[in-house]
C-alpha positions in Angstrom: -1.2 5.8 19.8 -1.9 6.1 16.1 -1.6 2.7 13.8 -0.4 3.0 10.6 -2.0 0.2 8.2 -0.1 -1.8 5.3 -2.2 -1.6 2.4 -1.9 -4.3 -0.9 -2.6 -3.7 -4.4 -5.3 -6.2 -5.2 -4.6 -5.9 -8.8 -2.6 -2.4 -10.5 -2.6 -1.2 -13.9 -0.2 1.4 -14.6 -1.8 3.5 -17.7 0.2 6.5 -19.6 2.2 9.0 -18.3 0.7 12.1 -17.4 2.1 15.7 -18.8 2.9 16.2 -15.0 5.5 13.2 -14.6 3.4 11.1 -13.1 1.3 8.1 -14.2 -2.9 7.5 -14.1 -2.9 4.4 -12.5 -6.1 2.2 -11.3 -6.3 -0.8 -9.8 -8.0 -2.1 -6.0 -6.5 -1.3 -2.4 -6.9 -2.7 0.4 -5.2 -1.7 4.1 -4.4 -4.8 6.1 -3.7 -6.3 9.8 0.2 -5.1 9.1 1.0 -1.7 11.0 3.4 0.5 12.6 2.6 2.1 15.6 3.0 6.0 16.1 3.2 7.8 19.1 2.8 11.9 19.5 3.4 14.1 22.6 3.9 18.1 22.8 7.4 18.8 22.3 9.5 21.8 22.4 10.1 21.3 18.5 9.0 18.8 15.7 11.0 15.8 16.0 10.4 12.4 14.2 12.2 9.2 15.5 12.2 5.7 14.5 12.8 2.4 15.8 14.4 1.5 12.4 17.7 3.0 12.6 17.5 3.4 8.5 14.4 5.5 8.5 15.7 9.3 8.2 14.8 11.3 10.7 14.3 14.8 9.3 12.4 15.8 6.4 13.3 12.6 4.0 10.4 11.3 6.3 7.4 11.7 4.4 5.9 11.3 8.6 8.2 14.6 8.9 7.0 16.4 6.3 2.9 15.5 6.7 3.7 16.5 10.7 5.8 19.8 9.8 2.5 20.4 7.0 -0.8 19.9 9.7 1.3 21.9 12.1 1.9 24.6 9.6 -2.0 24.4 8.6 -3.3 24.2 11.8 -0.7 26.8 13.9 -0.6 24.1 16.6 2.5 23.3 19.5 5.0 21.2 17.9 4.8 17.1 18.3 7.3 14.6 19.1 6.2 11.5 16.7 8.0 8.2 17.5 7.5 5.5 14.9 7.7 1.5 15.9 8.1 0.3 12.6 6.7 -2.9 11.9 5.8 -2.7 7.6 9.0 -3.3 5.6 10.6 -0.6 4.3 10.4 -0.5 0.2 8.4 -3.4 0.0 5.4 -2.7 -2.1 3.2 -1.8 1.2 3.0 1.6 1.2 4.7 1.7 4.9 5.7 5.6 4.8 2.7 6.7 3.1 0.4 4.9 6.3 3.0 6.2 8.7 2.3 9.9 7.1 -1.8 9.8 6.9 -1.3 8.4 10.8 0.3 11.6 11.4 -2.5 13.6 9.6 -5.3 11.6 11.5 -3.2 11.9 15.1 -2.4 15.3 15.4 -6.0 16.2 14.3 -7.7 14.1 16.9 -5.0 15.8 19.3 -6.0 19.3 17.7 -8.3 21.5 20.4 -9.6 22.7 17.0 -9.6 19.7 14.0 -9.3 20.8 10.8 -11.6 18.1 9.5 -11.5 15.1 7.1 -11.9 17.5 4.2 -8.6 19.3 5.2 -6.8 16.5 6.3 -7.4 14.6 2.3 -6.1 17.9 0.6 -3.0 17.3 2.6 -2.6 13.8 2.1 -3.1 14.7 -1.8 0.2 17.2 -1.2 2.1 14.8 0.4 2.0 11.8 -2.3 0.3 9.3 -4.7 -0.6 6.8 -1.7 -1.6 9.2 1.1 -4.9 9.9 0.3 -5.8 6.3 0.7 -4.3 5.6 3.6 -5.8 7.9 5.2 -8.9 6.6 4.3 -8.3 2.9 4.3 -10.1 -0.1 4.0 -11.2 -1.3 0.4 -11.4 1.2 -2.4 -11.2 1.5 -6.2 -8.2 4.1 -6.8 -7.4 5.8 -10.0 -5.9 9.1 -11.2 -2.5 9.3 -8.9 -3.8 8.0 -6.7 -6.2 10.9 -5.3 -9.9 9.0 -6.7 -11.1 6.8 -4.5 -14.3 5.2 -4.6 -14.8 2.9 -0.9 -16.3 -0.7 -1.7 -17.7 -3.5 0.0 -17.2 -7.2 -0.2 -19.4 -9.9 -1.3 -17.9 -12.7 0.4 -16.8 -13.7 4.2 -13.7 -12.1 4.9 -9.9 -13.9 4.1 -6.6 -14.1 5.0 -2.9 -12.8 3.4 0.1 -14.3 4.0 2.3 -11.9 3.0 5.9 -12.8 2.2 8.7 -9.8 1.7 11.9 -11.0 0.3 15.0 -9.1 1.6 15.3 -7.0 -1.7 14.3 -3.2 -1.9 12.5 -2.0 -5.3 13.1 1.3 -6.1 9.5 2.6 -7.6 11.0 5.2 -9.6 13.0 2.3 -11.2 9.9 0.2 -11.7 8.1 3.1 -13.5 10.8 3.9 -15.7 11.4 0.5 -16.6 7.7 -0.2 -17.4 7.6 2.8 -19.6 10.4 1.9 -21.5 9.1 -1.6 -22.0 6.4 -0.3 -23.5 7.9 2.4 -25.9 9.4 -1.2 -27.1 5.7 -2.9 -27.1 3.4 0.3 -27.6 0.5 -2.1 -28.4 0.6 -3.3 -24.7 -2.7 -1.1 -23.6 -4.2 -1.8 -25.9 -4.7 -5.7 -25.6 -7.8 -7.2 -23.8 -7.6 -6.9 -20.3 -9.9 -9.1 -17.9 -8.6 -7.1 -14.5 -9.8 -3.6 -16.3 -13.1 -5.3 -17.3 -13.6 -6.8 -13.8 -13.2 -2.9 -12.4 -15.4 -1.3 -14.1 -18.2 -3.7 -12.6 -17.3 -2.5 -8.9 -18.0 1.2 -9.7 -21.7 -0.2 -8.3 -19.8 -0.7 -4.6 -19.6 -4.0 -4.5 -16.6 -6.3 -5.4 -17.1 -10.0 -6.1 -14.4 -11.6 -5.0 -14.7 -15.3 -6.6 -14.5 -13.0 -10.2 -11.6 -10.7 -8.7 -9.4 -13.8 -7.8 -9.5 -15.2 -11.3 -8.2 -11.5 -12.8 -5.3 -10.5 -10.5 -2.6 -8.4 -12.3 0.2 -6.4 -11.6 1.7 -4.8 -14.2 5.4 -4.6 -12.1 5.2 -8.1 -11.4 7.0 -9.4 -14.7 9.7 -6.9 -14.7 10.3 -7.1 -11.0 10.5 -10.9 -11.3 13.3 -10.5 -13.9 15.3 -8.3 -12.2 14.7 -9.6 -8.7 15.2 -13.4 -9.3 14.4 -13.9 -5.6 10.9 -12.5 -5.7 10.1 -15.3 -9.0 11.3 -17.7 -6.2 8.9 -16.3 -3.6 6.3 -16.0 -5.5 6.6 -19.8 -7.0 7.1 -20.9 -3.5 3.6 -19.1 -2.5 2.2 -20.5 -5.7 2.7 -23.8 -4.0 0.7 -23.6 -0.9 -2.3 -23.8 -3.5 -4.0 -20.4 -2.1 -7.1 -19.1 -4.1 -4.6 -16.2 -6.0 -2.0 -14.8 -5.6 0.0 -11.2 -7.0 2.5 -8.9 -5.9 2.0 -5.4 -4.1 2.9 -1.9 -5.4 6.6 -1.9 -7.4 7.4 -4.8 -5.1 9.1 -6.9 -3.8 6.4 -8.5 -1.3 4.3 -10.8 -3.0 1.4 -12.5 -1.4 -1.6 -15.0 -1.1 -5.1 -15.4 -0.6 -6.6 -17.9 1.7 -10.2 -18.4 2.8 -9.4 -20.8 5.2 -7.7 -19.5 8.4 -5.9 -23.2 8.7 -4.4 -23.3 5.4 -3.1 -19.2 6.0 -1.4 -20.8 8.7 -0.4 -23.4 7.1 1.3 -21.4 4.1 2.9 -19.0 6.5 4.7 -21.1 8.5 5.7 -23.3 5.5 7.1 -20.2 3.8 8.7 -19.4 7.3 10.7 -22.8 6.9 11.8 -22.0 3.5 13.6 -18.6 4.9 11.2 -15.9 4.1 10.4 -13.0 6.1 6.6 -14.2 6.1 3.1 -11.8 7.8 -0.2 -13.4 8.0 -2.8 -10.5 7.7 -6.6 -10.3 7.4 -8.3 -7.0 5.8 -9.2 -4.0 8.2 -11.9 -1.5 7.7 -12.1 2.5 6.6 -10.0 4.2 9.6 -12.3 5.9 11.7 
């Protein structure tokens, strides 16, 4: 069994748009308690199942396509990979991307010959912006697509997320589009002072100090999401309640979440936000995989 960790953007700025379509980005991600479960046995062909009935089954699963790539690589027997799904689909969490790195890391420590970490983060690169750090997980600073990452370590005692994931999907190729045309009608929005870009550039040293982190959360996609997606405003504003030390949204959306340093008050929030009809997690961080 391979888990697949949820990771959340502790912070994202989106900067311009690269000649190749995609966008430099940079921000702080974190892989969390959250995870799907994968489990791989030899199989007369490559075959990827799910115990969400909407997850596709062929290649429109990125888990498909980074199984049908290490097999390709390596010149292994083919796998049978069943997902139990667990992470919300479209939600901000990076669900597909941890289900494909799991694949990556399972067949290799399956492999009677592994083709290594070094191999295995090349792939990830191929496969999408996200991969490469959840393959790697824990806490890193991420820029570029998504393919620098620099691992850190915390100052502080560890905390708890309540996560909570409205029933609304976010398409991210909507959110980027949007953004960028936001900003051809507001070009001067790089440009003004930014506290979250500040604060990064202090944890190139490898340490991040959470106190000063909590005070400079920012999403980019939040606003826009917000307007378009009344329900996550409402999700957010009812987190906002539970008085947690910060609080943002993950990815393109739509799960917003909290930050507690009290396990009491997590639990607290969650099942409050429970009451009020949200699908609700309560997560702590996790370390690098290993």
């Amino acid at each position: 069994m391979e888990s697949a960790r949820a990771k959340l953007n502790l912070g994202l700025r989106v900067l311009s748009q690269r000649q190749d379509g995609f966008h430099d980005l940079i921000g702080l991600f974190q892989t969390v308690s959250l995870a799907d479960r994968l489990y791989m046995r030899p199989a007369r062909r490559l075959e990827v199942t799910c115990s969400d009935p909407a997850v596709p089954p062929g290649p429109g699963n990125l888990a498909y396509r980074a199984a049908e790539l290490y097999l390709r690589e390596a010149g292994t027997t083919p796998r049978h990979v069943h997902i139990e799904k667990a992470i919300p689909a479209a939600a901000g969490l990076g669900g597909g991307s941890a289900d494909a790195a799991a694949v990556l890391r399972g067949l290799d420590r399956a492999a009677s010959r592994p083709l290594g970490l070094g191999a295995l983060t090349r792939m990830a690169g191929q496969l999408g912006s996200d991969v490469p750090f959840a393959l790697q997980g824990g806490t890193a600073l991420v820029e570029g697509r998504g393919e620098r990452l620099l691992p850190l370590r915390w100052s502080t005692e560890p905390v708890w997320y309540v996560l909570v994931c409205p029933r609304v999907r976010v398409d991210t190729a909507w959110a980027y589009s949007e953004l960028d045309r936001q900003r051809r009608d507001h070009p001067n929005g790089l440009s003004e002072p930014d506290p979250y870009r500040t604060f990064l550039e202090h944890v190139r040293g490898g340490l991040v100090d959470a106190n000063r982190l909590w005070s400079v959360l920012h999403n980019d996609f939040q606003p826009l999401v917000e307007r378009a997606k009344p329900i996550v405003a409402r999700a957010s504003q009812s987190l906002a309640a539970t008085d947690p030390l910060a609080h943002s949204m993950s990815g393109s959306g739509a799960t917003v979440f909290g930050i507690y340093d009290d396990r009491t008050a997590a639990n607290r929030a969650a099942r409050g936000l429970r009451e009020a009809g949200f699908p609700v997690f309560l997560c702590t961080p996790c370390p690098p995989s290993q």
